[in-house]
N, C-alpha and C positions, 0 to 999 in steps of 0.2 A: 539739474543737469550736472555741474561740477561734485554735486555728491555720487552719483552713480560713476562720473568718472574715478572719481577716489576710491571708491566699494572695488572697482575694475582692476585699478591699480594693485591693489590689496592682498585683492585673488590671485595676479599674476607674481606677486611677491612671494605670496605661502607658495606655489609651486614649486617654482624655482627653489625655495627654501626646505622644501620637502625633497627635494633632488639631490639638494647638496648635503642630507642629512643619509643619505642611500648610501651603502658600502656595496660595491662589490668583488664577492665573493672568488677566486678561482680555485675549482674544486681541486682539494690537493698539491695546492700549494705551489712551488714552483716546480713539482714532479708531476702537477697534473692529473688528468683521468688518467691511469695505468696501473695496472696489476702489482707494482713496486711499492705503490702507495701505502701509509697506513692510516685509512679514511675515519678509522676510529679515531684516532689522537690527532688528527688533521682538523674533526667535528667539533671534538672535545675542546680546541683552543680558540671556536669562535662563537659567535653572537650572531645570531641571525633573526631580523628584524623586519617586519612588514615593508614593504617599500626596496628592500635591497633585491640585490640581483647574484644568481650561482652563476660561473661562468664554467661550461665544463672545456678542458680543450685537451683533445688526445687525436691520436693517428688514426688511419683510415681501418685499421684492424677494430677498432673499437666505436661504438655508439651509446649512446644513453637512455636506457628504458625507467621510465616512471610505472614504478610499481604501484595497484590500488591501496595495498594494506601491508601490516606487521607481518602478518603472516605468509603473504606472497614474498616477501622480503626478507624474511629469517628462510622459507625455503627456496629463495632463490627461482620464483617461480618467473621468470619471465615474457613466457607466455599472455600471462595475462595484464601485461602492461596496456595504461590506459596513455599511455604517449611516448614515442620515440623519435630519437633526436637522430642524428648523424650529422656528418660533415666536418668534422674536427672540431667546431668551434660553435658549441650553443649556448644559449642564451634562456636561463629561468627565471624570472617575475616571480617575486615571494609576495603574494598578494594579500594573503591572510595568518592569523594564528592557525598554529595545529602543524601535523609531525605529516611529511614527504620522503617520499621512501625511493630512491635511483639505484642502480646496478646496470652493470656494462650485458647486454643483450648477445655478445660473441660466447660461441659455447663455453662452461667451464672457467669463463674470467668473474663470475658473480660468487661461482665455488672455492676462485683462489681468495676472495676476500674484494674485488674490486665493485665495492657496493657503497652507499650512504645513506643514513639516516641525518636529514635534518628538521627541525625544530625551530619552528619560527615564532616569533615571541611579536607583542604588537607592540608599534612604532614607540610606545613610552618605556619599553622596557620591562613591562609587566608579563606574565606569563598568561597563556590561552587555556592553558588547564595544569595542575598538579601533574607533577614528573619525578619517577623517583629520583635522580640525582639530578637536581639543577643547580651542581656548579658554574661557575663563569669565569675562565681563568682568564687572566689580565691579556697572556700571549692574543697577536692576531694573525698568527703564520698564515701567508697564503691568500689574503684579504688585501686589498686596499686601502683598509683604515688606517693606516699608518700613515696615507697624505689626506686624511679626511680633515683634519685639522686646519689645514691649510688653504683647500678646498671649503672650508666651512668659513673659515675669516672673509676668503676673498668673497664668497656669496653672501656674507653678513655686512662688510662696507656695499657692496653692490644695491642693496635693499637701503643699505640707508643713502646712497645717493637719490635713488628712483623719491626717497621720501620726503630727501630734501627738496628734492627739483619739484614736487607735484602738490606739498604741502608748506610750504616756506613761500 
């Protein structure tokens, strides 16, 4: 009985500890989903990592289509998005490795450049497949990891109280 309690404990430790290891993302920074954006150099300064979350947030002129592939996404083909967002403020779940493809669904805004490619790498920081340029700049414009640290300590004394209380 007190071992399947402790197994329970355990479980609900890594959770929480897999949350607090989650960045999220707001796409473009503090300019946001908008046409002004530059989503290349926005992509280029982050990490994105199984478990984390994009946060897109723009005006009601614009919405977020998940495009199927490279190629619907190099030709801006929006039509064929397999999910669309709206309401100023969504929310994506980076669930697995492998490259995710978004551009703004309003006419002509995926033409002016308001598109992204991200690149999700799994939780230990290894990549899901070869890519021709996997740099990783240090920058994390636009992300939330800049309070991850902080976030990460409080959630690590949190776990070792829960350890102390249930195993001492």
């Amino acid at each position: 009985m007190v071992t399947s309690y402790k197994l329970l404990v355990l479980v609900i430790a890594a959770v929480f500890l897999q949350q607090a290891f989650a960045t999220k993302h707001t796409v473009g920074g503090s300019q946001g989903w908008d046409e002004s954006t530059d989503f290349d150099l926005w992509s280029s300064a982050q990490t994105f990592k199984v478990g984390d979350e994009l946060e897109f947030k723009y005006s009601p002129l614009h919405n977020v289509a998940e495009l199927p592939s490279e190629s619907a996404f190099k030709q801006c083909d929006v039509s064929a998005a397999s999910n669309s967002l709206s309401g100023g403020d969504s929310k994506v779940k980076l669930t697995k490795p492998g490259t995710r493809y978004f551009a703004c669904g309003t006419s002509g805004h995926c033409e002016q450049g308001m598109k992204v490619k991200i690149t999700t790498v799994a939780a230990d920081g290894s990549p899901s497949s070869p890519t021709g340029s996997s740099t990783t700049p240090s920058a994390t414009t636009g992300s939330t990891s800049a309070a991850r640290p902080r976030h990460q300590l409080l959630s690590f004394f949190g776990l070792m109280v829960l350890v102390a209380i249930f195993f001492v």
